[in-house]
N, C-alpha and C positions, 0 to 999 in steps of 0.2 A: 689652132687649126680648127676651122669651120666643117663642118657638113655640109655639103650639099644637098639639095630638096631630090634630087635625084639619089642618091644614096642613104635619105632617111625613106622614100615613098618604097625603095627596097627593102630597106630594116622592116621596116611595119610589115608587110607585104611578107617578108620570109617568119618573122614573130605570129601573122594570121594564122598563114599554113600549119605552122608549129602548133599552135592551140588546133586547130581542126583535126589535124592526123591523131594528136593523144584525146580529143570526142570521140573519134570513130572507133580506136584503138578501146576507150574504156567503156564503150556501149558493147563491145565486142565480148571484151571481156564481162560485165558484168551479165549479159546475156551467156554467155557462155559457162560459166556460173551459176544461173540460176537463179541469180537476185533481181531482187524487182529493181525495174528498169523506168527511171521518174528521169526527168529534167534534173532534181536535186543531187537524182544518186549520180546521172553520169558527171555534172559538174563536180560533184568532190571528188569522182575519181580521176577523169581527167587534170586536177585540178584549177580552174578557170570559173569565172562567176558567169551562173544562169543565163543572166541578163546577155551571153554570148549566143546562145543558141536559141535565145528571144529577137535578137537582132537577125540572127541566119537563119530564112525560113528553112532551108535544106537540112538543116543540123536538127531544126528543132522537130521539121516529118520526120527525119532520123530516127530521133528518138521514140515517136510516136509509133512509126512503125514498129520500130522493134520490141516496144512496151506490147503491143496487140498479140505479137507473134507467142505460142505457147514455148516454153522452156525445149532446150535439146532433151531427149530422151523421154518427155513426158506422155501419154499417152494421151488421145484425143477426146478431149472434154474433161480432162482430169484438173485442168486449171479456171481459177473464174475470170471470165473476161471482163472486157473494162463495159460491156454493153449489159451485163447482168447486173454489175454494180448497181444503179440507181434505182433497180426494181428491190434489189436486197437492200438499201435506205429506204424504200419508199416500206417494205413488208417489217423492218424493223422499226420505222417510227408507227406503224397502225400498233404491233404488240406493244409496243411503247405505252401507247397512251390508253390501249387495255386494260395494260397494266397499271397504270396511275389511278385508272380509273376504278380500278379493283380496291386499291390500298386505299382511294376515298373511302369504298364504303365497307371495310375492314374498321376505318378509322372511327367511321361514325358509330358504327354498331359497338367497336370497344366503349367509345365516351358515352353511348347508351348505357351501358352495361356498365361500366362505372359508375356513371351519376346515379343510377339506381340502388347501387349498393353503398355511394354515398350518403343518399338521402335517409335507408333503410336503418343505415347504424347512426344516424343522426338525431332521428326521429322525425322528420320533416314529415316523408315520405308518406304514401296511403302504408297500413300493416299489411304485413304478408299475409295472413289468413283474414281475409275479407270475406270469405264465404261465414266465417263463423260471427262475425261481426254482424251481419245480414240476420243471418237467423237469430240473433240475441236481440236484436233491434224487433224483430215478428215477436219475439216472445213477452218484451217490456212492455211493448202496442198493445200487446193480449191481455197481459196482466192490466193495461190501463182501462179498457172496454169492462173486465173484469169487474174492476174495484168501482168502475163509474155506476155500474150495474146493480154493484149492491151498495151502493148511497143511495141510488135512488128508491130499493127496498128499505133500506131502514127510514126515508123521510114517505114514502106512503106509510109505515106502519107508526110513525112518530104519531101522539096528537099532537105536537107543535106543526102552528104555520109555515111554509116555505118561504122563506126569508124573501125580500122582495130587493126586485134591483131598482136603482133609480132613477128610473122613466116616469 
């Protein structure tokens, strides 16, 4: 026994309605409820694939609508809308990248600070007390001026000649 195209364009046709009444039914419910209200969520609950209320534009304002709508019982402004959304992505990727921007120069300052006390306990490195290095180096300078000073006392009081260079 065959079907007729008139009694399958029925099946289909009664199977459509079938799937639309449990969308409207599980948007109802899950709005009623309190849970957020997506394309994905009514499709599982309804259970029927997306791509149904992608094909039905009615089903799929449906759903849009009622995503928009605040929850039963909520009070007004207590929930975030879907129009605030993209300014809350936009305010959390600036902290974002504040933030990364932060841990850069966290990062550099520790590898500062590390290499420093790398080089420190390696030897590489300048000494830690450079001030005292400084002044040892004025004092050795001193001492040279010093002793040049009294070479050139002891060869005026020498009688030997000052030794010649050779020019």
């Amino acid at each position: 026994m065959t079907a007729s195209p008139d009694h399958l364009a029925k099946a289909r046709a009664a199977d459509s309605e079938r799937r639309r009444v449990r969308v409207f039914k599980a948007l109802d419910q899950l709005a009623a409820g309190g849970e957020e209200v997506t394309v994905s969520a009514v499709a599982r609950a309804a259970d029927v694939h997306r791509s149904l209320m992608h094909r039905h534009g009615d089903l799929h304002a449906a759903v849009l609508a009622r995503a928009a709508e605040p929850p039963p019982g909520a009070a007004a402004g207590s929930r975030v809308g879907r129009q605030s959304l993209p300014a809350d992505v936009a305010n959390l990727t600036a902290r974002n990248s504040c933030l990364s921007a932060h841990i850069t120069r966290l990062e550099r300052r520790l590898s500062k600070a590390l290499g420093q006390t790398v080089r420190e306990a390696s030897g590489l490195g300048a000494p830690a007390d450079v001030e005292t290095l400084t002044r040892r180096i004025g004092e050795l300078e001193q001492r040279i001026l010093d002793l040049r000073s009294e070479l050139a006392e002891r060869d005026e009081d020498s009688p030997l000649p000052a030794p010649r260079t050779g020019t």
